[in-house]
C-alpha positions in Angstrom: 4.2 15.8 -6.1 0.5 14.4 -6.2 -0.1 12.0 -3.2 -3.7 10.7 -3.5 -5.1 9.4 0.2 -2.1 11.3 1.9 -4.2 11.4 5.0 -4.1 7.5 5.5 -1.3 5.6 7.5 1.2 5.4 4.1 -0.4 8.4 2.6 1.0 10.6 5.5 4.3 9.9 5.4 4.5 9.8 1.5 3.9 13.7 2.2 6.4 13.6 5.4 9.2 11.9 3.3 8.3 14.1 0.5 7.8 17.4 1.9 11.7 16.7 3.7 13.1 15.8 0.8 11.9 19.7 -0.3 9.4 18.8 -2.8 6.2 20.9 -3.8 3.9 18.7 -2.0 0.0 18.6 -2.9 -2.2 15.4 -1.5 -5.9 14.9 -0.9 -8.1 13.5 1.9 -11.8 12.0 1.9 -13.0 13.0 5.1 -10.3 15.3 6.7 -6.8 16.3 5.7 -3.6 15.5 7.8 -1.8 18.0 9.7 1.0 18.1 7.7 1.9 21.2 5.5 0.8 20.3 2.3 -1.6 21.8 0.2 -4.9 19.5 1.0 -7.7 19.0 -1.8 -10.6 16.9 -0.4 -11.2 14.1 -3.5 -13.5 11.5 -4.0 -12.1 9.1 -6.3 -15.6 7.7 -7.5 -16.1 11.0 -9.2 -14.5 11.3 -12.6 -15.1 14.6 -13.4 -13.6 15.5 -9.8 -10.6 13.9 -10.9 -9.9 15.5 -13.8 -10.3 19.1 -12.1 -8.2 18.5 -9.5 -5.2 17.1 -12.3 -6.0 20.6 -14.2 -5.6 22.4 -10.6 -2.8 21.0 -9.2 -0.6 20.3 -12.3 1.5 17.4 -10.8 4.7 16.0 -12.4 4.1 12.7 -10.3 1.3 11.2 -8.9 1.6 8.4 -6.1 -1.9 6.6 -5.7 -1.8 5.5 -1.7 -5.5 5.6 -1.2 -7.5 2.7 0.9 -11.2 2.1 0.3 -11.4 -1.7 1.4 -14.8 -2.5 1.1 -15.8 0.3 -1.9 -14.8 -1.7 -5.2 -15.6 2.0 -7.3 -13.2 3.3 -5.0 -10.5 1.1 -6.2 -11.4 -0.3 -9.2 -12.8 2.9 -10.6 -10.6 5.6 -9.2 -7.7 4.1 -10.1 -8.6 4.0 -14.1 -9.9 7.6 -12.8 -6.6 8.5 -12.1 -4.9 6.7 -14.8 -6.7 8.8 -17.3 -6.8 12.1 -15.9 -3.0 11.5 -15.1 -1.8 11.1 -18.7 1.2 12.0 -19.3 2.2 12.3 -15.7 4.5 10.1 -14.1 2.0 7.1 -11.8 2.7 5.2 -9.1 0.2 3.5 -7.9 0.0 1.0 -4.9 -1.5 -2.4 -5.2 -1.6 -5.5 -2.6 -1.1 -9.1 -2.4 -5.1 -9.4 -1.7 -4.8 -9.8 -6.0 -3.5 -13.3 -5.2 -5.3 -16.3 -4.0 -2.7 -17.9 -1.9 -2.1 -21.3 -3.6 1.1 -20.9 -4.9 2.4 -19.2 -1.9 5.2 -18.2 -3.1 4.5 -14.8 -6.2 7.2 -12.8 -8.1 6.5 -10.3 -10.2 5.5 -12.3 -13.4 2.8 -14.3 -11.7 -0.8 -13.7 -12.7 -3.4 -12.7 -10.2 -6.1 -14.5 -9.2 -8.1 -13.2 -6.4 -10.7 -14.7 -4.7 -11.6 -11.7 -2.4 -13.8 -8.7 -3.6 -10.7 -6.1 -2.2 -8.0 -8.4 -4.5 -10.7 -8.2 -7.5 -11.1 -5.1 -7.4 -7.2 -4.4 -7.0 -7.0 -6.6 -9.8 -9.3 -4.6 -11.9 -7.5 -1.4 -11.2 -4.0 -2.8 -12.2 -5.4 -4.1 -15.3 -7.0 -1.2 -15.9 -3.6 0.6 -15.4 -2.0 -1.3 -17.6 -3.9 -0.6 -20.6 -4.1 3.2 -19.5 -0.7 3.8 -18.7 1.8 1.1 -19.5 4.9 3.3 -18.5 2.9 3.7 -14.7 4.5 1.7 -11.6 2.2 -0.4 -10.2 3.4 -1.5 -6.5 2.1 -4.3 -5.0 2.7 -4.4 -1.3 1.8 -6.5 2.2 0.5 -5.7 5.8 1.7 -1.8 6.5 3.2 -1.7 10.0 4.2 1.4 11.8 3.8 4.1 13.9 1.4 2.3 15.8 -1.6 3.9 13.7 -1.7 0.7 11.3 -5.1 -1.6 11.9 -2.7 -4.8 12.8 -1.1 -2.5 16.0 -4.2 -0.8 16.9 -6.2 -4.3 17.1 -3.1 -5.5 19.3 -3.5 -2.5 21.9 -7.2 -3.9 22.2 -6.1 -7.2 22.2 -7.9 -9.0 19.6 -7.6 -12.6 17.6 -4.8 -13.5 15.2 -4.4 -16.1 13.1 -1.8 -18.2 13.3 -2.8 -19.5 10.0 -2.7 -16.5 7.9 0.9 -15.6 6.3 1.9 -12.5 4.7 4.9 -10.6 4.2 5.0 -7.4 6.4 6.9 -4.0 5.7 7.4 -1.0 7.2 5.4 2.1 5.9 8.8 4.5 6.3 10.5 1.5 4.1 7.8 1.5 1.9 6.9 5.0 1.4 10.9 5.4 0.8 10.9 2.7 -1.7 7.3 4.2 -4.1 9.2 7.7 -3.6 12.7 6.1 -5.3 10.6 4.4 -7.9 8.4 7.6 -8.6 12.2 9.2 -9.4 12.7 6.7 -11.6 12.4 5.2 -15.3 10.9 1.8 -14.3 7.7 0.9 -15.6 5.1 -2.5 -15.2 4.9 -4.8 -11.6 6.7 -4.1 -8.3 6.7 -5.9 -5.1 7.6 -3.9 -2.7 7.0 -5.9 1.2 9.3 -7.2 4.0 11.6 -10.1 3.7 9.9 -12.0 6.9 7.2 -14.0 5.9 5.2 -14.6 9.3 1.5 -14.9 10.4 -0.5 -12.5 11.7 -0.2 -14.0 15.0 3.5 -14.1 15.3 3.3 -10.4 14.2 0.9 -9.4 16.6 3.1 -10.7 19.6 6.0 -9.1 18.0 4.0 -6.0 18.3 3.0 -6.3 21.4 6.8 -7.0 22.6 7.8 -3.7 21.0 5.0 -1.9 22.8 5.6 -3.3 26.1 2.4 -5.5 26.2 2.0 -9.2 27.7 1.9 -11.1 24.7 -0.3 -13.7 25.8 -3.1 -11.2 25.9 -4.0 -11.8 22.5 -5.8 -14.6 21.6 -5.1 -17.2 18.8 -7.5 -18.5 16.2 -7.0 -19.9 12.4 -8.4 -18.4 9.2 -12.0 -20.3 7.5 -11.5 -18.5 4.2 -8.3 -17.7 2.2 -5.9 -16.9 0.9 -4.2 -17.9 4.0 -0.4 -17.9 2.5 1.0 -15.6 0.4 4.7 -14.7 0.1 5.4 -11.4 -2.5 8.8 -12.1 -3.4 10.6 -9.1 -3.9 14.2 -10.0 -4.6 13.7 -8.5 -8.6 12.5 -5.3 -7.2 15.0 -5.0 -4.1 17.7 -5.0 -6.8 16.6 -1.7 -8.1 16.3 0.2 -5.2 18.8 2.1 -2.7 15.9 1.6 -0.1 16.5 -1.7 1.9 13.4 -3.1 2.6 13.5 -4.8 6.7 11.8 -7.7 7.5 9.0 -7.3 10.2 11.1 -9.2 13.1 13.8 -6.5 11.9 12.0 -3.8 12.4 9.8 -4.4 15.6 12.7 -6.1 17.0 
């Protein structure tokens, strides 16, 4: 098992889940491994030839693609065709977002088209279409907000007590339930689109007070504001995909409840 950004939030317990399960675990890190006991390559996905090396090294039978560059469209666009190619062969997850749509049809299953209107959901556009040409038997997951452990970005900003918007929708899941769920579908014959994100649809807001229940925090220390630039609504409906799986994925007032 190849877990590619296993030091990031989902990353790490893609090696924890993996590594209890008794798998041969191998994963790589951009700036410092975790201290978990894989066997740690540092990678830079930008670097094709780097790529390939570490797929001759390693020798994986799966390859889950959990890394996060937000802001680094080679990163994502790039290293995912990077990976796609080098990984031939080699069964692929790889993990997309809901940043591919634009929001206006709120409401996206599986057979709807993307249409980004961010530079992150362009490039994770890019990468899936890229995917899909490279490897058409690959899984490509699209997911939501990742919640858990209180190392995500959403918990951390509610510990410093930031601004949600009360305008901005999405579907969060939990990154045990979703890390569960890439891990069943990497062990499986599926191919093509995924969504894999909780069953609540809420805003960022109403998750960030949820949070800050959970954690023991006064709620009404975070302050409220409303999103200038979209997508602002977007729903991954993921009944098609929940069908599949053994792994029941919670809804975020569920799961921080």
């Amino acid at each position: 098992m190849l877990i590619i950004g296993g030091s990031g939030l989902l990353g790490r317990e893609l090696v924890r889940q993996s590594l209890a399960a008794g798998k041969e675990v191998a994963a790589t890190y951009l700036t410092r491994p975790a201290e978990l006991a894989a066997s740690w390559h540092p990678l830079d996905l930008r670097d094709r030839d780097a790529v390939a090396d570490l797929m001759r090294v390693v020798r994986p039978n799966v390859v889950i693609n959990a890394a996060f560059q937000q802001y680094d469209w080679s990163s994502t666009a790039d290293g995912a065709a990077h990976l796609a190619l080098a990984a031939a062969g080699t069964r692929f997850v790889h993990v997309s977002s809901d940043a591919v749509f634009s929001g206006e049809a709120v409401h996206y299953d599986e057979t709807a088209m993307p249409d980004p209107i961010t530079p992150y959901g362009a490039a994770k556009a890019a990468a899936e279409t890229a995917i899909k040409a490279i490897a058409p038997s690959a899984v490509i997951a699209r997911t939501s907000l990742i919640i858990g452990g209180g190392a995500s970005q959403h918990e951390r900003r509610v510990s410093a007590g930031g601004e949600f918007f009360v305008n901005d929708i999405r579907c969060p899941v939990h990154v045990t339930d979703l890390a569960a769920a890439l891990l069943e579908l990497a062990d499986s014959d599926h191919a093509g689109i995924h969504h894999v994100a909780g069953t609540d649809a809420i805003s960022r807001y109403e998750l960030g007070r949820l949070i800050a229940e959970r954690d023991g925090l006064d709620p009404a220390r975070l302050r409220s504001g409303r999103r200038v630039i979209g997508p602002f609504d977007v729903r991954l409906d993921c009944a098609c995909t929940q069908r599949k799986l053994r792994t029941r994925l919670r809804g975020a007032r569920e799961f921080l409840g």
